[in-house]
C-alpha positions as CSV (number, residue, x, y, z in Angstrom):
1,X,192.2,106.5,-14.2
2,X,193.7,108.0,-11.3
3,X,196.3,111.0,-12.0
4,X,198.8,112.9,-9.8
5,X,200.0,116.7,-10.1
6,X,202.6,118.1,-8.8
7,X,202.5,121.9,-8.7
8,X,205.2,124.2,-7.8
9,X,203.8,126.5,-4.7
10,X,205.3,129.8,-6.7
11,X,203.8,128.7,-9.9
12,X,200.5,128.3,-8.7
13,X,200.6,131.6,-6.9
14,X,201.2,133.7,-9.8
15,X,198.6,131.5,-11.6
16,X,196.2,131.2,-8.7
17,X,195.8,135.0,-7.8
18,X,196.7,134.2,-4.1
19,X,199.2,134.4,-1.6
20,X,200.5,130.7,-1.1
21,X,204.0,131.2,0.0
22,X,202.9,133.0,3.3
23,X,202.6,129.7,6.1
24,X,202.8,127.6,3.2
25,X,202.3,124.1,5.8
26,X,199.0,126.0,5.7
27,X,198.1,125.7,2.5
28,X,195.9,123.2,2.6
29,X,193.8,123.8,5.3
30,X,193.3,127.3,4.3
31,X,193.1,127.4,0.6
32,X,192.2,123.7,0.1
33,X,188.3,124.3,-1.3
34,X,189.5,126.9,-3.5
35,X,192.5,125.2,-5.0
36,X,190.1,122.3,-5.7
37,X,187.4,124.6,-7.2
38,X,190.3,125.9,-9.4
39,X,191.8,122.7,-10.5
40,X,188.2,122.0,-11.8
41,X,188.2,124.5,-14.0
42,X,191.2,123.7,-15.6
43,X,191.1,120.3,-16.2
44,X,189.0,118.5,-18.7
45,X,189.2,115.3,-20.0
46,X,187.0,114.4,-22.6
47,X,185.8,111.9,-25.3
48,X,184.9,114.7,-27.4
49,X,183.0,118.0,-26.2
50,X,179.7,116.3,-25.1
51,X,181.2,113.8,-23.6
52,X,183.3,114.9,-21.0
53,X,184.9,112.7,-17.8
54,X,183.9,113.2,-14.7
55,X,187.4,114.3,-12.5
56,X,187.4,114.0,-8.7
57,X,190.1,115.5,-6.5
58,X,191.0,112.6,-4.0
59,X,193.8,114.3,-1.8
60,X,196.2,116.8,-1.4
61,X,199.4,117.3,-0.1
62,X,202.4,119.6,0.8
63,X,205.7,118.2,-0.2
64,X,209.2,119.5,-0.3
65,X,211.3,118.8,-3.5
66,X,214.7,119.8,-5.6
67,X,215.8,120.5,-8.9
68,X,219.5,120.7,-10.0
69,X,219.3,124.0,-11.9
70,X,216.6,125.5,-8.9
71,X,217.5,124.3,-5.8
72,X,214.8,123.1,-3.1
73,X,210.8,124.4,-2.9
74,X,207.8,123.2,-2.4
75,X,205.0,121.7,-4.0
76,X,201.4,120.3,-3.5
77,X,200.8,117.0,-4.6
78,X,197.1,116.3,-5.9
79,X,195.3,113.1,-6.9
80,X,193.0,112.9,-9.2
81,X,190.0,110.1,-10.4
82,X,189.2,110.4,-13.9
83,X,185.9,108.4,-15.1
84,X,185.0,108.1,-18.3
85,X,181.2,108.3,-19.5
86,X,180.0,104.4,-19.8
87,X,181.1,102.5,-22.3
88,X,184.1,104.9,-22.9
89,X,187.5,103.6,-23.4
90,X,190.0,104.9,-20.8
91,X,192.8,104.5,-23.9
92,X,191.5,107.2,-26.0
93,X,190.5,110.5,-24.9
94,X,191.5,113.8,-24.9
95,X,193.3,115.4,-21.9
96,X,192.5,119.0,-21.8
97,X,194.4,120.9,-19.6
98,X,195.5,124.4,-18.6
99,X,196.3,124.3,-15.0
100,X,198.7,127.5,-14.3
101,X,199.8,127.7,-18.1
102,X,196.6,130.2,-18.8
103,X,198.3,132.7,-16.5
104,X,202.0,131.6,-16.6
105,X,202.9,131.1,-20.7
106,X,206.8,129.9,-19.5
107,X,204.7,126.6,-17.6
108,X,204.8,123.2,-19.1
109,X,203.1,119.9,-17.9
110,X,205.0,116.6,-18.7
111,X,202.4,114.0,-18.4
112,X,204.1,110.7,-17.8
113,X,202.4,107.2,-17.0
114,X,203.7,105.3,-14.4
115,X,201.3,102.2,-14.6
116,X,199.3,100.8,-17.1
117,X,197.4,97.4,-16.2
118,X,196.0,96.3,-19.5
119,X,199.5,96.5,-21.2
120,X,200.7,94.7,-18.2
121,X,202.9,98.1,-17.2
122,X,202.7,97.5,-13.9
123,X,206.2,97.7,-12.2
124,X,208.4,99.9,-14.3
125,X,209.6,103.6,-15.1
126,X,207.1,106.0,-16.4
127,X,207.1,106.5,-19.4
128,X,206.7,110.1,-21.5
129,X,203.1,110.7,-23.0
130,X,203.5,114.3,-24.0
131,X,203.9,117.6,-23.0
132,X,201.3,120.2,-22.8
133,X,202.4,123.8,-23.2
134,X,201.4,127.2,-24.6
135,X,201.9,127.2,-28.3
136,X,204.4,130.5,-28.7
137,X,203.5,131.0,-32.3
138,X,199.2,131.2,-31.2
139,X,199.3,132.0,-27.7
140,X,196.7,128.6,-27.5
141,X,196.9,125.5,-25.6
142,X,196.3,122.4,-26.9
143,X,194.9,119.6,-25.8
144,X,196.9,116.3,-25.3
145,X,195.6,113.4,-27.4
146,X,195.9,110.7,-25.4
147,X,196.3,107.4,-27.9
148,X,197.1,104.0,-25.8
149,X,197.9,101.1,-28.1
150,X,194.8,98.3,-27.0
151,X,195.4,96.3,-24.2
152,X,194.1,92.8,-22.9
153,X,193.1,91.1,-19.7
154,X,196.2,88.6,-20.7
155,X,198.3,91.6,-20.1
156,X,197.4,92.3,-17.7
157,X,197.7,88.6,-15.8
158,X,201.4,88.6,-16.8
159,X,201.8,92.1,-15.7
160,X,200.6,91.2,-12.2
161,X,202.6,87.5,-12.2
162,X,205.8,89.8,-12.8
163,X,204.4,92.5,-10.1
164,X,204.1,89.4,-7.3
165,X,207.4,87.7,-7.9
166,X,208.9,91.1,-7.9
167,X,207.3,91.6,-4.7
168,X,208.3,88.7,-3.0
169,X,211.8,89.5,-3.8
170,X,212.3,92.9,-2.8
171,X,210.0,92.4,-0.3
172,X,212.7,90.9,2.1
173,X,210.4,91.1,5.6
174,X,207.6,88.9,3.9
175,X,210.6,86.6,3.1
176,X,212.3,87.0,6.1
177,X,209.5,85.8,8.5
178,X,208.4,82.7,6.6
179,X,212.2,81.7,6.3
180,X,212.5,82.4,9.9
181,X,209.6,80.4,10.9
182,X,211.5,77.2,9.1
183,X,214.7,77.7,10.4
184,X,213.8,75.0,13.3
185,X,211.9,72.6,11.2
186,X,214.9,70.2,10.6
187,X,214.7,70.0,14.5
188,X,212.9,68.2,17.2
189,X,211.8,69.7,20.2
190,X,211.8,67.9,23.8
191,X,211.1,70.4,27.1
192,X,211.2,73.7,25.6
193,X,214.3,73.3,23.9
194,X,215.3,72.3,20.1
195,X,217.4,69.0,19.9
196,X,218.0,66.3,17.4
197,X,217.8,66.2,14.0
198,X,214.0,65.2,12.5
199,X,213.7,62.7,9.9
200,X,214.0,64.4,6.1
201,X,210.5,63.0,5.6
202,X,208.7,64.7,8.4
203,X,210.4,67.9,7.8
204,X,209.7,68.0,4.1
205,X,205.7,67.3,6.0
206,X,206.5,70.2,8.3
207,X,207.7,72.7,5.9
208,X,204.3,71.8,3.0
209,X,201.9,72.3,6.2
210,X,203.7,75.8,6.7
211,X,204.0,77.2,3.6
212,X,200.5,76.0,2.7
213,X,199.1,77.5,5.6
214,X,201.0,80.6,4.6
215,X,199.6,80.5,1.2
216,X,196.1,80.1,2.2
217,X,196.1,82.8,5.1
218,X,197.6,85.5,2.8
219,X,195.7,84.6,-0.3
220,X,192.4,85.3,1.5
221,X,193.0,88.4,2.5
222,X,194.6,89.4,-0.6
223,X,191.4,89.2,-2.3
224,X,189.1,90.4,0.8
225,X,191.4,93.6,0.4
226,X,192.0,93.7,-3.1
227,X,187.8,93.6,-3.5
228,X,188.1,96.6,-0.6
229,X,185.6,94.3,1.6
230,X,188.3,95.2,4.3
231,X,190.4,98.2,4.9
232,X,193.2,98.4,7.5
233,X,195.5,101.0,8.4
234,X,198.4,100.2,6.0
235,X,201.4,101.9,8.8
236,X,199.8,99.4,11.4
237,X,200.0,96.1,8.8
238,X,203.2,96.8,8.4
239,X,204.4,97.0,12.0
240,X,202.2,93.6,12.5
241,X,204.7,91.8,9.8
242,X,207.3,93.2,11.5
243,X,206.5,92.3,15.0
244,X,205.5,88.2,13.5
245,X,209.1,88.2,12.6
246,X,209.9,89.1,16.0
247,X,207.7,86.1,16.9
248,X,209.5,83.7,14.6
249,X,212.9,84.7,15.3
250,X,212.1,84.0,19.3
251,X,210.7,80.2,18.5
252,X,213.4,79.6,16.3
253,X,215.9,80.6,19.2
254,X,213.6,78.9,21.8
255,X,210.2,76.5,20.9
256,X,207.2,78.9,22.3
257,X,204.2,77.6,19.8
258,X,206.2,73.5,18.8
259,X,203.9,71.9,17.2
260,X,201.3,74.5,16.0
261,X,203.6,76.2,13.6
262,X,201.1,75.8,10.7
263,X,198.4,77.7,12.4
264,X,201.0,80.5,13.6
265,X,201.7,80.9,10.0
266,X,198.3,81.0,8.7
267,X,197.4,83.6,10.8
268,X,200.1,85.5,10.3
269,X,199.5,84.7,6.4
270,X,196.2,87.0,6.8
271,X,197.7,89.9,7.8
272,X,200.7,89.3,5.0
273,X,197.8,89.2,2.4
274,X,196.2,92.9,3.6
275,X,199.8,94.2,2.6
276,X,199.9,92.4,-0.5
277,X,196.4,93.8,-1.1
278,X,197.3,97.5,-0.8
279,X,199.6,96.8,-3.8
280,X,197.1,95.8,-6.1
281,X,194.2,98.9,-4.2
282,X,196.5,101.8,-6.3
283,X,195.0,100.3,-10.0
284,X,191.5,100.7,-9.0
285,X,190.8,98.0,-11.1
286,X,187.0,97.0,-11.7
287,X,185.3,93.2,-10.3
288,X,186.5,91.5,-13.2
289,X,190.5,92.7,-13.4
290,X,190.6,92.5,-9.8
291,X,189.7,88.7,-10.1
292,X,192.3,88.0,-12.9
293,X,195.1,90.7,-10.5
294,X,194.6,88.8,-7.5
295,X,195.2,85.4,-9.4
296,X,198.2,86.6,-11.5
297,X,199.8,88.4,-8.4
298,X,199.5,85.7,-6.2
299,X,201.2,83.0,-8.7
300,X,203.8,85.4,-9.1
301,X,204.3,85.5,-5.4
302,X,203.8,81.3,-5.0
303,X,206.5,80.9,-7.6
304,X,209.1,83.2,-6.5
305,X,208.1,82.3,-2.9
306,X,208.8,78.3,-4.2
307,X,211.6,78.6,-5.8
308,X,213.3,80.6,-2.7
309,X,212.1,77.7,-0.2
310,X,213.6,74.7,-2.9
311,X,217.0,76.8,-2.8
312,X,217.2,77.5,1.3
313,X,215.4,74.3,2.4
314,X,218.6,71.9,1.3
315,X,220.7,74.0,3.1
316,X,218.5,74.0,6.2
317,X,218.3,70.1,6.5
318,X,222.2,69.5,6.0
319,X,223.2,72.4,8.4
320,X,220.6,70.2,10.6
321,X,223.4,67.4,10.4
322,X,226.3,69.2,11.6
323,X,227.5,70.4,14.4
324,X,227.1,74.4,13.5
325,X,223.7,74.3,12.9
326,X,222.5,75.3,16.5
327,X,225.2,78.3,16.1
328,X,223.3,79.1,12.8
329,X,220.1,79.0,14.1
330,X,220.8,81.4,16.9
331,X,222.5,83.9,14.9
332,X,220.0,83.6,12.4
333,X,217.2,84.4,14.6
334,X,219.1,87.0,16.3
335,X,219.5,89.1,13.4
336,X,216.0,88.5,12.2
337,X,214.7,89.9,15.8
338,X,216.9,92.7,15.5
339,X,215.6,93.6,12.1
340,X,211.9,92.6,13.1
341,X,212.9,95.5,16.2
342,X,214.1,98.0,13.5
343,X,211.4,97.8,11.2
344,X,208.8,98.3,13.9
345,X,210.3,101.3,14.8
346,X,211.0,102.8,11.4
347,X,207.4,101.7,10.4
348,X,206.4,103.7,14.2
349,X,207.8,106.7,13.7
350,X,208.2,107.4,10.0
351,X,211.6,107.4,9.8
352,X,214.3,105.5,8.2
353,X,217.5,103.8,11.1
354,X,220.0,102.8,9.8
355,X,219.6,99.0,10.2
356,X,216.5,99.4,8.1
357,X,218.4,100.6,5.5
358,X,220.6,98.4,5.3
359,X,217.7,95.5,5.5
360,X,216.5,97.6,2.6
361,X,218.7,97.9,0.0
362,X,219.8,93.9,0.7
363,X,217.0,93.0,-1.3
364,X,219.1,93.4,-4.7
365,X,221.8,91.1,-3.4
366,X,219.1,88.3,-2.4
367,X,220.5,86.2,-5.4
368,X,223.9,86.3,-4.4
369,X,223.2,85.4,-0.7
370,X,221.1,82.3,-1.7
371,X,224.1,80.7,-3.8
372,X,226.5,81.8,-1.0
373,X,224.2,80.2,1.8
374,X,224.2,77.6,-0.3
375,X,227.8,76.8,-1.2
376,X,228.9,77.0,2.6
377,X,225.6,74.5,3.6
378,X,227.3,71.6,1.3
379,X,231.0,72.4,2.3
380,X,229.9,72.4,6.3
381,X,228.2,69.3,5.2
382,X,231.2,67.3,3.6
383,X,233.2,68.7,5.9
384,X,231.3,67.2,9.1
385,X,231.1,63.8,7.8
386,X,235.2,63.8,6.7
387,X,235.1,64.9,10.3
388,X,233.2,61.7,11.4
389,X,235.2,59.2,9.3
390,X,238.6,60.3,10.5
């Protein structure tokens, strides 16, 4: 079970016995070993009192927050690993815990969970558990029975299914590169240019050899990173899918790789599948969920990423019969490599611009822009061949 705290600087001070507010970006450095040695004392989770947990402290961090009624401070965030003795159920146990309250009686912790992968809570609010605070009436603290109604590996499997289509669609730069990479299917390609309209046969070929591809590349590395066999810098995966949009967006403008699409995809696929993978990393799931995560998420993703081709692909191939479709194309790719361009630098430098905020929050309007897209495919379409028969 991994746990996070978030402790209030001035809090922890007057709790802690030590000056934290001086060069608080120092904190950490400076006072790390001993905030860890006192957060050890103060939390213990237990089966009962010969059978405690073993807690690890995995990181910690400085972060600036706000409240309404207090304004802006500072806190440091702190993960935690909880393991239970073997054989223990991580749905029952009791969470004893003190941290600050023993010295601060006005302290309260609100222990949420945010993810639970046997009740297939995998992509949702948090959710309260309790509150652990000093009892004003004793002047004790009292542990926080933890009671989790039993979960199953089923759950779990439809929690991750949900988790990968949910992924797919808000996860519009995944989207946006294998779309990209299609948007020149319906086409031909004679001396490094795009021109006359393929059959509907051999693009339907064109588009099942790239998606496949696509599938196989990122559902490799999904499990080879979900099973932590290989572990990549997750700021430098991202730019990667950023920059293979980049890639796309110039073919589809101009053919640089005609032909080989299916192995561009595939090998892009791989480093899609590491991202995917860092997803599924946070559950610290053991051999046997990880299995049954990796096979749920990925149908998810195959589903959502199906049903997205079957609405766009129609639209591609009668776009591919009218005269706008090269304008399309162009624009199309133009705006991808503009995005691919923003996302490499925001992903660079840590910072939100404002194109990739915009790229961003379209995400929730992907429904709407499908039917749209859509609708003006088949009017274009009706409209070029009234065009041709008057």
């Amino acid at each position: 079970m991994t746990v996070e705290l978030q402790l209030p600087i001035g809090e922890l001070e007057l709790a802690f016995g030590q000056n934290l507010s001086k060069n608080p970006e120092q904190i950490i450095p400076r006072m790390g070993p001993q905030i860890k040695e006192y957060l050890l004392a103060h939390i213990h989770p237990m089966v009962a009192k010969d059978q405690p947990w073993k807690v690890e402290v995995k990181d910690m961090a400085l972060q600036k927050s706000e409240q309404t009624y207090s304004g802006p401070f500072q806190e440091i965030i702190v993960h935690l690993l909880l393991t239970p003795p073997q054989g223990a159920s991580t749905r029952n146990f009791i969470f004893d815990y003190d941290v600050i309250m023993h010295q601060l009686v006005t302290h309260s912790a609100l222990v949420l969970l945010r993810s639970d992968w046997e009740a297939g809570k995998t992509h949702s609010e948090p959710t309260e558990i309790g509150v652990i605070r000093v009892d004003t009436k004793t002047t004790l603290i009292y542990p926080l029975a933890i009671n989790l109604a039993e979960g199953s590996f089923w759950n779990g499997f439809k929690g991750m299914f949900a988790l990968g289509q949910d992924h797919i669609k808000e996860g519009i730069d995944h989207l946006m590169f294998l779309l990209v990479l299609l948007l020149p299917i319906p086409l031909s390609f004679s001396k490094k240019k795009w021109e006359t309209p393929r059959s509907i046969r051999e693009s339907l070929l064109q588009i099942v050899k790239i998606v496949s591809a696509f599938t196989l590349g990122h559902s490799l590395t999904l499990l080879i990173g979900a099973m932590d066999w290989v572990v990549l810098p997750s700021k430098w995966i991202e730019i990667l899918i950023a920059f293979s949009i980049l890639v796309s967006a110039i073919h589809a403008i101009r053919p640089i790789f005609a032909g080989k699409e299916m192995f561009v995809s595939l090998g892009f696929g791989l480093i899609h599948g590491l991202a995917f993978a860092n997803t599924l990393i946070d559950f610290n799931l053991d051999s046997q969920s990880i299995i049954i995560s990796v096979l749920g998420f990925n149908l998810g993703i195959e589903v959502m990423q199906l049903w997205i081709i079957l609405m766009v692909i129609p639209c591609l191939i009668f776009l591919s019969r009218t005269a706008y479709y090269s304008f399309f194309r162009v624009m199309a790719a133009i705006f991808a490599g503009i995005a691919a361009l923003a996302w490499m630098m925001e992903r660079y430098t840590q910072k939100v611009n404002l194109m990739s905020a915009i790229l961003n929050k379209s995400a929730a309007y992907l429904d709407q822009a499908l039917i749209t897209m859509a609708l003006v495919s088949l009017l274009l379409f009706v409209y070029n061949k009234y065009k041709a028969l008057n």
